[in-house]
N, C-alpha and C positions, 0 to 999 in steps of 0.2 A: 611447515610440516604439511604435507599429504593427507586430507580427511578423507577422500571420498576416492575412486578408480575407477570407473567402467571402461572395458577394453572390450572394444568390435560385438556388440550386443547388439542380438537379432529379437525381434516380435513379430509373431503373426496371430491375426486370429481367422483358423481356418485358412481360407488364400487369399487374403486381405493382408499383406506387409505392411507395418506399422512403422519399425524402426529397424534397418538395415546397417550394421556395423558400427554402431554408435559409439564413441571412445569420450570421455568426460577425464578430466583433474580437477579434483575440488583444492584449496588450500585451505586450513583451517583459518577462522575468522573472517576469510574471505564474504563477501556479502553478492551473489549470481541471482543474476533476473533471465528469466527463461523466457522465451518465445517463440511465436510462432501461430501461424493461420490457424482457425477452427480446425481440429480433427489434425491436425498434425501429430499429434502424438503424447502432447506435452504430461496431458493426466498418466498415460500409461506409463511414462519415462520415471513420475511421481511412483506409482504405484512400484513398479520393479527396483528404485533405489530403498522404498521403505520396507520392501521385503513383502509387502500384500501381495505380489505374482512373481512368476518366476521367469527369469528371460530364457529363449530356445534356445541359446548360445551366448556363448561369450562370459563373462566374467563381470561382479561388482564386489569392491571390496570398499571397505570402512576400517577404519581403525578401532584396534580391540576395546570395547568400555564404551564406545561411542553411544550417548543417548542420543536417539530420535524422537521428534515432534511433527507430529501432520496434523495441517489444517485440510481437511478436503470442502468443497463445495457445497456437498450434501452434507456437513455437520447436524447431527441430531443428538438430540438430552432426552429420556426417558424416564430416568429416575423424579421420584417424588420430592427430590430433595429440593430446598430454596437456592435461590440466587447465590446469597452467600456464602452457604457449605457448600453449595460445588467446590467454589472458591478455596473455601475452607480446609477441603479434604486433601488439595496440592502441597498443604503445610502441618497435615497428619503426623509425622516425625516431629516433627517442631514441638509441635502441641505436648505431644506423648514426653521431650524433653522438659516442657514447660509441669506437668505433671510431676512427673520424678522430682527437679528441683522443687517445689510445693513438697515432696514428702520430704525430701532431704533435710530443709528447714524446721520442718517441724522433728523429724530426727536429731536434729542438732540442738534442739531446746533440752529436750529430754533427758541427751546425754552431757548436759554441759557440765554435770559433776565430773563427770569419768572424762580426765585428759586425755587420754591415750587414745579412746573411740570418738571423743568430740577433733580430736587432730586426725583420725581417720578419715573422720566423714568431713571436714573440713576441705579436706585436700580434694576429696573427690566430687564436693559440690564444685571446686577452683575448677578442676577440669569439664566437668560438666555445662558452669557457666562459660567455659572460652566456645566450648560446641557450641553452646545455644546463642553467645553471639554471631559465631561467624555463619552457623547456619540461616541466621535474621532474624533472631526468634524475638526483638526488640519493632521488628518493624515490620515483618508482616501484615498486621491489619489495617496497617496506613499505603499498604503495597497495594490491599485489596483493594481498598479505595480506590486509590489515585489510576487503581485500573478500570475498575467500572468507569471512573469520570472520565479518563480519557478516550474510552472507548462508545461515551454517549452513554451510558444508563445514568437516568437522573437519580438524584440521593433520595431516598426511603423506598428504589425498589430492591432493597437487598432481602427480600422478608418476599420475595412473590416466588410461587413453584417455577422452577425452570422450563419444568415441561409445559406451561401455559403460553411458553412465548413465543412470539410467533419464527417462522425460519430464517430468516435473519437475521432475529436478536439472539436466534441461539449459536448460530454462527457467529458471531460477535462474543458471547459466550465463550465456546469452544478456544477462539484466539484467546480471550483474557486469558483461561485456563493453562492455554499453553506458553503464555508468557510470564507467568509466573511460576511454572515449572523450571522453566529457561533449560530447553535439552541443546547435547553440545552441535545438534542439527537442527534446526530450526526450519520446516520444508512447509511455505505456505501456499494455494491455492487460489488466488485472485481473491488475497486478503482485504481490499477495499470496496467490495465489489457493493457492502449494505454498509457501508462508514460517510456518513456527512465530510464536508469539507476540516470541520474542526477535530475531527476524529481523525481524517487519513492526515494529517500535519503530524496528532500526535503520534502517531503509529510508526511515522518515518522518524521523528525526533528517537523515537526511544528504538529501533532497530537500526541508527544508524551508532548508538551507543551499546546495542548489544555485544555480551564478551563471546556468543560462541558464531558459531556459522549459518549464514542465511543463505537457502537455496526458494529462489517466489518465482511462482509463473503470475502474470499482470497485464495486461492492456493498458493499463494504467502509465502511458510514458511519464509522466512529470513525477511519479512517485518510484522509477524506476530510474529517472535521470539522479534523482535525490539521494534514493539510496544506496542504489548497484554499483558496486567496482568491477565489476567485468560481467561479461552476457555470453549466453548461448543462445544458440536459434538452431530448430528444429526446422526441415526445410527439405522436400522430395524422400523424407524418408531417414535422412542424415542429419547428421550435427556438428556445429562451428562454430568454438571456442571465441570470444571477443573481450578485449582489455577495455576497461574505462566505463564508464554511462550509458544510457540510450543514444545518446545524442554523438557520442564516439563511436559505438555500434553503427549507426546509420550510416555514417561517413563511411568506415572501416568497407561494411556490407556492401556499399558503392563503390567501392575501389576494387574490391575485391572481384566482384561482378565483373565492372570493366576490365581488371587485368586476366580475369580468366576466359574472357572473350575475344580480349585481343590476342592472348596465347593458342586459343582454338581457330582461330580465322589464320594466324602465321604458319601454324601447322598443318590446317587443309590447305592453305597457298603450296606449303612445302610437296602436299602428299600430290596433288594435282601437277606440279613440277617435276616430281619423279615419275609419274605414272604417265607420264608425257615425253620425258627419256626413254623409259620403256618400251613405249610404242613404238616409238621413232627405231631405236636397236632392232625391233620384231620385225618394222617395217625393211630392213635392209635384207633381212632374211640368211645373213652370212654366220657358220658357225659363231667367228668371233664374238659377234652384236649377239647373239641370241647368250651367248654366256655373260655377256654383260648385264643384259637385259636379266637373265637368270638370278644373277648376283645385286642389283638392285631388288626384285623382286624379294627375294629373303630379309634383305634387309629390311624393306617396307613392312613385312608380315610379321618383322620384329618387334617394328615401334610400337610404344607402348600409346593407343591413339585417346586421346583426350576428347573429354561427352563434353558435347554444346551446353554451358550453363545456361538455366532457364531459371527463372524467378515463377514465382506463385502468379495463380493469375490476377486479377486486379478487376474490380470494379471501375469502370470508365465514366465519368458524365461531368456533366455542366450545367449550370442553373440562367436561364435568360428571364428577363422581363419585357411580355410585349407592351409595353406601356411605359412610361413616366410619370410618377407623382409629382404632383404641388410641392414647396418646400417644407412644409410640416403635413407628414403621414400620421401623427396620432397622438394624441392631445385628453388623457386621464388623467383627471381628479378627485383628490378625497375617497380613493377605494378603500371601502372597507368590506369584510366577509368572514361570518362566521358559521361551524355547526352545532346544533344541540346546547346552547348556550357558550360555547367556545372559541372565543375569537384566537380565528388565524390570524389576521394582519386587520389594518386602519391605516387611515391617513395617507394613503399609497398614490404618491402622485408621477406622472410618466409623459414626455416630451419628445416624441420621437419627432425627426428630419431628415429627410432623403439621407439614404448613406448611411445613416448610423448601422454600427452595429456593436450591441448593448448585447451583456452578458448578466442575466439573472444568478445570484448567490445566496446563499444561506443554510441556517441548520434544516433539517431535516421536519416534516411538516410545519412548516412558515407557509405554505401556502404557494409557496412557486407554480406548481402545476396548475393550481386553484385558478389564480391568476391568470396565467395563459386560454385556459377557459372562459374567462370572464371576455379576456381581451376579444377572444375569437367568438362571442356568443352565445357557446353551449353552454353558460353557465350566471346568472343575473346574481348581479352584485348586493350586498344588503344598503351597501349607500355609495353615491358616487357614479360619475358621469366618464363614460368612454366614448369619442368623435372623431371619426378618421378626415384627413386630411381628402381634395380631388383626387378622381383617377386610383384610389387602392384598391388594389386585388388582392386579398388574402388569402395565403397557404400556411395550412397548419399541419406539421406533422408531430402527430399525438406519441410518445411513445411505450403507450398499450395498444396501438392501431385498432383503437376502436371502431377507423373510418373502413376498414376491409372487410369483408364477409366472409366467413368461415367456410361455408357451402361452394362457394363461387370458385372456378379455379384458376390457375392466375394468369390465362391468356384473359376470360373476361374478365376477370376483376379489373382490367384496363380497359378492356375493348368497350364495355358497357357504357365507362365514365368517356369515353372518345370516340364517339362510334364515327365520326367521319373520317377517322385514320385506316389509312387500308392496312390490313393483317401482317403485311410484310414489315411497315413502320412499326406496329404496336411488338411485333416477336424483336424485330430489332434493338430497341430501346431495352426489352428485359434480357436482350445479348448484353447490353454494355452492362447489365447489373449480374452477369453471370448466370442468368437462369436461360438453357438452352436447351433444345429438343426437345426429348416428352415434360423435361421438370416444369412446360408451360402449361400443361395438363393436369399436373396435381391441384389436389384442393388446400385453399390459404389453410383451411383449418389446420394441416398436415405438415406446414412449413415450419422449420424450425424460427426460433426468434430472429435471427442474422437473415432467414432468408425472407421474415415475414418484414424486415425493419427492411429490406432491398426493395421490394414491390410498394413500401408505402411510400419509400423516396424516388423510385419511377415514376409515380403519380405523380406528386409534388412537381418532377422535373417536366413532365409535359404541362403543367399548368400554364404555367411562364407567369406566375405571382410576383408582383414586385413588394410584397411585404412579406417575408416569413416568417414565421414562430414556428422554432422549432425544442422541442419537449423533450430533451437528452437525448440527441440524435445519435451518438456516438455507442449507446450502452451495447449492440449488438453486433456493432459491425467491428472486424480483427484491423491490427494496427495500421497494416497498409490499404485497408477500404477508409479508415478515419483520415490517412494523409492527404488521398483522392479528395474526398468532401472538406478539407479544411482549402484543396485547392481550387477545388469548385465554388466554395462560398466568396474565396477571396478574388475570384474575377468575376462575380457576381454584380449589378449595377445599381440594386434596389437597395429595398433597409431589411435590415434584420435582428429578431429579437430573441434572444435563447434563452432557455432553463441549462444549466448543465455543469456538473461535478466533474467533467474533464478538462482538469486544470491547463492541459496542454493543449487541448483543444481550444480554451478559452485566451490562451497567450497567444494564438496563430488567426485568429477569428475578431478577438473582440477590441476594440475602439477606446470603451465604456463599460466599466463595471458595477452593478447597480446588487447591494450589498442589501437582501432583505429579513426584515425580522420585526417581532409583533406588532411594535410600536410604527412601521413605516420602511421608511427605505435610506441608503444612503449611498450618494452617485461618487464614484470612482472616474478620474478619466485616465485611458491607457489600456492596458492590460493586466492577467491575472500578475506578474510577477509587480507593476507597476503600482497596483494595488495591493500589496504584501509590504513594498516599502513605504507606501503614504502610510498604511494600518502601524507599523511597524515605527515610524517617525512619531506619529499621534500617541501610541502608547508610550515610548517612550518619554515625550510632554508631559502626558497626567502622569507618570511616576516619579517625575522630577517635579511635577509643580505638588505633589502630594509629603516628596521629601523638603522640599524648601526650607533653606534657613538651616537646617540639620550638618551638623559635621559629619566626616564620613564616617567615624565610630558609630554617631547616632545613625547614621543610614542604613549601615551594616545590621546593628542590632533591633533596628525597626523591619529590615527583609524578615530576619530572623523570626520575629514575632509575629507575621504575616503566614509564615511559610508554617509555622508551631497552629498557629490559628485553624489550618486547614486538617490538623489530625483528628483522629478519633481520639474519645476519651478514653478508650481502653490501650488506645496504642501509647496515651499520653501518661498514664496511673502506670504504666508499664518501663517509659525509661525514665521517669521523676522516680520510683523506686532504684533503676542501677545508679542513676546520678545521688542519689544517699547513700546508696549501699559503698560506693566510688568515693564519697565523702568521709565518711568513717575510715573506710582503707585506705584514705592517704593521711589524717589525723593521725592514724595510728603508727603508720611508717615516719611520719613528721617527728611522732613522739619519739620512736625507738630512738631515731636519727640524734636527736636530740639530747637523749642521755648516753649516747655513743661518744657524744662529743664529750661526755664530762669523764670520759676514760682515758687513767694518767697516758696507756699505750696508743692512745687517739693521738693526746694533743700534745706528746712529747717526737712525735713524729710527723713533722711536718706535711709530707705529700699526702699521709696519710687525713692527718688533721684538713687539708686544703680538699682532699675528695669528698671526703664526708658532710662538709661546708657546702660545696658543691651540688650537693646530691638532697641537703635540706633546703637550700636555694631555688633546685628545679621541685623540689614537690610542692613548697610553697606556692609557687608561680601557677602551681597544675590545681591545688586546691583552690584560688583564687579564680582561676577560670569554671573548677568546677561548679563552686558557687553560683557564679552568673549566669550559671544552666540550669541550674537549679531552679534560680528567682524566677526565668523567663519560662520556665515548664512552669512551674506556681502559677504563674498567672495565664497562662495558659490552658489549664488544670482547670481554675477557677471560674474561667469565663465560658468555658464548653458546655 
């Protein structure tokens, strides 16, 4: 089925065209990653399908009933509320169901004399409780959880005001919120963009199980290879539908290119062949020819002539070292660093050798950056020794470009740090990175982050550093400036050492994966994916050498008790009640069952006699498993 529609949808603002005839099909369930260079349009396209603006033309339809959710960029919380009733307040109904049932029960005490109103209100708690299963009203507060956790909030800050946190975490916030709404649109915003590595895994696990429709715009390729069954790209204005992944899209996108290039070149071959006919008939000058000549002429003016495809433009450059190092460039021991009595990392030992190139990982303040500092000087370690190898020259690109000057504007911001380059080289260089004519005149202050993250890797490029550290180089620059620089690093001849959460970047770059967290480090070799299956081998080890000896019943019911482990106690006091209440109601249909059977019109009639057998057969079987849910919520219960 058809969720979404956009037919030939125009935007402008002011005389700035945005999106020129834009046509989209969503299908429902479908999972679309959007793309597309900075300022191409992708927020506006957001904004027009959720209904926040209006398009000048053209048409969006959705299907009637349809719920939407938007994550935008700037997600902000206001309210005084905590962490958890935000949360909370997406299960409002629930709740208000969980209420009602509370008075029902006590209504039913009351009335248990009176048959006739105790079977009234009997029946309408039966419907009430089928609502409040299926609406979750059993599992909500294990939902809350496991969403804070997957999303990074450590457990006990479900109690902190929202509006305290800072703009990330409320953005991470907003997401939980709207995934536990689960609307039948689900339209997110460079959902990863404040998520750790362990957070955007889970984010993709659980939207690639989502049951309604995913519309994400991302940078993020490996989390769009992951998720996306099919892509759009926003592109000179227009939009182009693609089947399959990022990594189908790209293919696709290149094919596409070329054939639509080779169909523009055979056509001006064609038009320059007729238009050479033409001439030739004019040249004779005799009625006939010139009617000829007339009648090709029409035709030409008929063809319908096809625009030269062009692609976005592209940052260009390459990385050199004028130098060679010795075979060991850098050689750190026993780091450790802490602030305010709070250790980031210890024991942090590091090995570099011409060539390498090592990718730094982990959760979110471990101290990555910290380190990189340390390695590069601006920052002295509380213990532990850092020793470069002969011959290094180090380039570090920070990425807060603390190294650029706000005041300064970006012809000198280069020309200062090079002053023996003459003016033509230094404008040249920030040609390859896109900044041309006056935009070399502005001041850094003024540059957006993509254009301020372009001049600090000019610098870097004219260095010719044969060691680099580089500090999540990728955060600012659009898809196809990160393909450039993954190509550039990889004909690169030096070593190099990164920070960075671009998984894909890290598959097309890194050698070595070095895996950091408080206690130390732990070295991967390969790449990110190659790294996922060692992680991935390893854990599944300790879960087998933890199950040992165990049959697979006991295995099964030891997950079980792991997985019960992880609930809250309210979520837990909450199905140990249905599982007795489930207990009782099949005792009871056991019993009916049971004196059914001792009726002469039961067991003088056979099939019927053999159903009814049947039918105390299977509830037995259902009481007995209910039991074992029971024991295992008990102690589950107990131990919380």
């Amino acid at each position: 089925m058809i969720l979404l529609t956009l037919q030939n949808v125009n935007k402008a603002f002011v005389m700035n065209e945005v999106l020129k005839d834009v046509s989209l099909t969503l299908q429902a369930g479908s999972r679309m990653g959007l793309v597309g260079v900075n300022g191409s349009g992708k927020s506006t396209l957001f904004k027009l399908i959720s209904g926040a603006m209006e398009p000048d033309s053209g048409t969006i339809s959705l299907v009637k009933g349809t719920t939407v959710g938007v994550l935008t960029q700037d997600a902000d919380i206001q309210s005084e509320l905590t962490i958890q009733q935000e949360l909370e307040r997406v299960f409002e109904p629930v709740r208000q169901m969980e209420a009602r049932m509370r008075q029902m029960e006590a209504d039913m005490a009351e009335k248990h004399g009176d048959h006739a109103a105790f079977a009234q209100l009997s029946n309408a708690y039966a419907r009430l409780v089928d609502r409040f299963e299926d609406a979750g009203g059993y599992e909500w507060p294990s939902r809350i959880q496991g969403v804070l956790a997957g999303l990074g909030f450590a457990r006990g800050r479900e109690t902190q005001p929202a509006n305290l946190l800072s703009g990330g975490e409320k953005t991470r916030l907003c997401l939980a919120r709207l995934l536990l709404t689960q609307p039948d649109l689900l339209m997110l915003d460079e959902p990863t963009n404040h998520l750790d590595l362990a957070s955007t895994q889970w984010l993709e696990d659980t939207l690639k199980k989502y049951r309604g429709t995913v519309l994400v715009i991302s940078h993020d390729r490996y989390f769009l290879n992951s998720v996306c069954d099919c892509m759009a790209e926003l592109s000179m204005k227009r939009l182009t539908q693609y089947t399959g992944n990022y990594d189908r899209f790209a293919v696709q996108r290149q094919a596409n290119l070329e054939r639509q290039l080779k169909e523009y070149k055979l056509q001006q071959a064609e038009i320059a062949r007729q238009e050479a006919i033409i001439a030739r008939y004019r040249m004779y000058n005799r009625e006939k020819s010139i009617k000829l000549a007339e009648s090709r002429e029409k035709r030409l003016e008929k063809l319908e002539r096809l625009e030269k495809p062009v692609s976005e433009q592209k940052v260009r450059f390459n990385f050199t070292a004028r130098r060679r190092t010795g075979d060991d460039v850098l050689i750190a021991r026993d780091l450790a660093k802490g602030f305010e009595g709070r250790t980031l990392f210890e024991h942090f030992d590091l090995h570099l050798r011409a060539g390498d190139r090592v990718a730094i990982i982990g959760p979110n303040g471990v101290g990555k950056t910290t380190l990189l500092n340390i390695i590069a000087g601006k920052l002295a370690a509380d213990r532990g020794t850092v020793a470069f190898g002969s011959n290094v020259d180090l380039g570090y690109y920070d990425q807060q470009q603390a190294q650029l000057h706000p005041d300064k504007d970006v012809l000198n911001e280069l020309w200062d740090d090079f002053p023996r380059l003459e003016v033509d080289r230094i404008r040249g260089v920030l040609a390859l990175f896109l900044l041309t004519g006056d935009d070399v005149f502005q001041r850094v202050g003024t540059l957006s982050g993509g254009e301020r993250g372009r001049v600090a890797l000019a610098k870097l490029m004219l260095r010719q550093d044969n060691l680099l550290l580089l500090d999540e180089p990728t955060n600012h620059l659009d898809m196809d400036s990160r393909e450039v620089l993954e190509a550039a690093l990889d004909d690169f001849e030096g070593t190099l050492l990164t920070v960075s959460h671009d998984r894909y970047f890290i598959n097309k770059v890194a050698t070595k994966v070095i895996e950091m967290s408080p206690e130390g480090a732990v070295e991967y070799l390969g790449n990110y994916d190659d790294y996922l299956e060692k992680k991935r081998i390893q854990e599944a080890g300790e879960e087998e050498a933890a199950l040992g000896g165990m049959t697979r019943t006991q295995q099964d019911k030891e997950k079980r008790r792991l997985r019960l482990a992880k609930e809250s106690a309210k979520a837990l006091q909450a199905r140990l009640a249905k599982a007795e209440a489930d207990i009782a109601a099949t005792e009871q249909a056991i019993s009916d069952l049971e004196a059914r059977m001792g009726l002469p019109e039961v067991y003088a009639n056979p099939e019927e006699s053999a159903r009814v057998a049947r039918e105390h057969r299977e509830a037995q079987e259902r009481l007995d498993g209910l039991y074992e849910l029971w024991e295992e919520l008990s102690e589950a219960a107990a131990g919380e």
